[in-house]
C-alpha positions as CSV (number, residue, x, y, z in Angstrom):
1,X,100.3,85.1,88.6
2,X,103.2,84.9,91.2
3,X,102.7,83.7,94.3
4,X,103.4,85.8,97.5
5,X,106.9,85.8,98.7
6,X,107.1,83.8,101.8
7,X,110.1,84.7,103.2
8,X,109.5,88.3,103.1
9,X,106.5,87.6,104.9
10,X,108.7,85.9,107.5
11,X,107.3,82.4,106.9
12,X,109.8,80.8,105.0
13,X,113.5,80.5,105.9
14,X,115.9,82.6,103.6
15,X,117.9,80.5,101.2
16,X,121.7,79.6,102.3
17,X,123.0,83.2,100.8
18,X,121.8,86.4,102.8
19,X,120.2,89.0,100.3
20,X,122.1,92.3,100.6
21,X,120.0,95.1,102.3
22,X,119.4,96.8,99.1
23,X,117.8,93.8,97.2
24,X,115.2,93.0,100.6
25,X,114.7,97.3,99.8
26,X,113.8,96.4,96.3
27,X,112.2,93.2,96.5
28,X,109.8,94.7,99.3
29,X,109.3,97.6,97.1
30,X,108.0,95.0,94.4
31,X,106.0,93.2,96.8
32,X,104.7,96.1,98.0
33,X,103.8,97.7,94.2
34,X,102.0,93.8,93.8
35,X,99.6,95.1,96.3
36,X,96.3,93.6,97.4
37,X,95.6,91.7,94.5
38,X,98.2,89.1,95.7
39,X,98.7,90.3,99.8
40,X,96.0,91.0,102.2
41,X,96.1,94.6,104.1
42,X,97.5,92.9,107.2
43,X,100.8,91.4,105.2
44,X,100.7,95.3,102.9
45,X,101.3,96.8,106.1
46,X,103.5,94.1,107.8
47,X,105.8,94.4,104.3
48,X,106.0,98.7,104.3
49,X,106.6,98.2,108.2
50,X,110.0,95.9,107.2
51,X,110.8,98.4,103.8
52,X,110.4,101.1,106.8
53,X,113.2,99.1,109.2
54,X,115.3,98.3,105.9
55,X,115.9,101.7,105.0
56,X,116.3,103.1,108.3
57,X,119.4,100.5,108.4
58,X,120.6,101.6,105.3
59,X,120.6,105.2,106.2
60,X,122.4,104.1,109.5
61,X,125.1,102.0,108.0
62,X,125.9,104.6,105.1
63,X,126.2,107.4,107.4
């Protein structure tokens, strides 16, 4: 099984090139669909709070 991802947890540092908005959308979404038998309820909700932010940005920056 895959481990949890770290840096959209925010406790890793990203990797030298900056995802675009739309793959930290989908790879939340992915995390997020992974659910609790990997992530505890505390990190579910801290990753749909972040997929919340993301697409509010994308909605803002496409309008």
């Amino acid at each position: 099984m895959k481990a949890k991802n770290l840096r959209l947890l925010g406790l890793e540092e990203s990797p030298n090139r900056q995802p675009t908005i739309q793959e930290i959308i989908s790879d939340l979404q992915n995390e997020i669909e992974r659910g609790e038998s990997v992530y505890t309820c505390d990190e579910i909700g801290l990753l749909e709070r972040k997929l919340a932010d993301y697409e509010l940005l994308s909605r803002s920056l496409s309008s």
